[in-house]
Legacy VTK file of the C-alpha trace (Angstrom):
# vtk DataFile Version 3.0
C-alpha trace
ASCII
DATASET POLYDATA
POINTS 111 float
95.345 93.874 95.337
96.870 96.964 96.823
100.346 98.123 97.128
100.335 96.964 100.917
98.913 93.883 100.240
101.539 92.806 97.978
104.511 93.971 99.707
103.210 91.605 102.549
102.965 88.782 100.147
106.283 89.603 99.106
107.434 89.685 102.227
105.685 86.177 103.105
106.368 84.271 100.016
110.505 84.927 101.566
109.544 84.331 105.258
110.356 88.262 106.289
108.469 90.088 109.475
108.149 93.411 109.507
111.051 93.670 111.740
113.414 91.552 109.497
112.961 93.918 106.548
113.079 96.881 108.970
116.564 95.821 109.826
117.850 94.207 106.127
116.596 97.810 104.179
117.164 100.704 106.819
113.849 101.417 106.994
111.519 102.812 109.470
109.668 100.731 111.239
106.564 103.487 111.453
107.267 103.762 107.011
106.935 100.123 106.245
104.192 99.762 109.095
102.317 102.579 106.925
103.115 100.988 103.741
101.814 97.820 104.429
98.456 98.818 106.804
97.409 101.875 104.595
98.486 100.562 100.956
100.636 103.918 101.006
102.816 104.173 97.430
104.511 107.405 98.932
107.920 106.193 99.206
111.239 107.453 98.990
112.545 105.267 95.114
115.474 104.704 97.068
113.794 103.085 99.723
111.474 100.909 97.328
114.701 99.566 95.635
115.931 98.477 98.963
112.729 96.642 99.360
112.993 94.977 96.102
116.604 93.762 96.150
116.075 92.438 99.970
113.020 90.240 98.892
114.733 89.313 95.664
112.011 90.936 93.095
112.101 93.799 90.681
110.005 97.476 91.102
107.755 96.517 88.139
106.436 93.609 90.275
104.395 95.890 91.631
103.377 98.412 88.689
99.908 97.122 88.815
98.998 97.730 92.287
100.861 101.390 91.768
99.072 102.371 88.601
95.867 101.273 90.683
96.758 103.587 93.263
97.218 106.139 90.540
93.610 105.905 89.501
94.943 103.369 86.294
94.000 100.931 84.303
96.430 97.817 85.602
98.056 95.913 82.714
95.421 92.936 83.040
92.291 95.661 83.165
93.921 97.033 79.911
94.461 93.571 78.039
91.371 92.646 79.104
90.013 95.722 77.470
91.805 95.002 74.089
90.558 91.447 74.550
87.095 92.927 74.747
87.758 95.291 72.325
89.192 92.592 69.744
86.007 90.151 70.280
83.675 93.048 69.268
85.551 93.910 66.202
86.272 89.972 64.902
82.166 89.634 65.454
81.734 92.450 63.365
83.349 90.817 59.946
82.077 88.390 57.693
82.665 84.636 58.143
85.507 85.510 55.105
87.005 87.942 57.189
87.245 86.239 60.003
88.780 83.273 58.414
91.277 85.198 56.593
92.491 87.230 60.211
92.252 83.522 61.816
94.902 82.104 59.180
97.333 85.431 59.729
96.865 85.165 63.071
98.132 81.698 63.011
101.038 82.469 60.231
102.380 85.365 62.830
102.265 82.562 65.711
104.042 79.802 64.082
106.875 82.169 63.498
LINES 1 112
111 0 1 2 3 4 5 6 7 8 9 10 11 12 13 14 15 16 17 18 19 20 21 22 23 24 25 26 27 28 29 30 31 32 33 34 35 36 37 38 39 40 41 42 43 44 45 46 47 48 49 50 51 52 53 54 55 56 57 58 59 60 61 62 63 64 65 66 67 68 69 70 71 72 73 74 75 76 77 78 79 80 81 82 83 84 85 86 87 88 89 90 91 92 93 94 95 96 97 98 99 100 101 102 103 104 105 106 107 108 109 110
């Protein structure tokens, strides 16, 4: 999902127009128009915090659909990569080994 995208979900999940968050944060019209239609991340910090304390969420909400913008991995592409990563490793150890990382695996989660 893209930066736009979720600002309009945002923005729907508290029942805000365009024009209601236009007026709450002091923002352009034509600037949240372009954030929302073109996915543009380009904004003024100040202007992003406004957004985020008007529809009662925090900047980090959206670091996924930033770092995507970026040309990043998003948190779930890289967990999914470790997952991945993980899988092939555990295959690669004997059934002993694999027992023995199961039971300290479980020890650390029971803590």
């Amino acid at each position: 999902m893209g930066f736009g995208k979720k600002l309009e979900e945002k923005m729907l999940a508290k029942g805000m127009k365009q024009a209601d968050l236009v007026r709450a944060t002091g923002i352009s019209k034509t600037t949240l128009s372009s954030m929302i239609s073109r996915d543009n991340t380009k904004v003024d910090v100040d202007a992003f915090i406004r957004i985020c304390k008007v529809l009662g969420c925090k900047p980090e909400d959206f670091a996924d659909e930033i770092m995507e913008a970026a040309g990043e991995q998003t948190r779930d592409e890289k967990q999914k990569a470790k997952t991945a990563e993980f899988i092939d490793l555990f295959s690669k150890l004997s059934t002993e080994q694999q027992e023995l990382i199961i039971k300290q695996i479980k020890g650390i989660l029971s803590k």
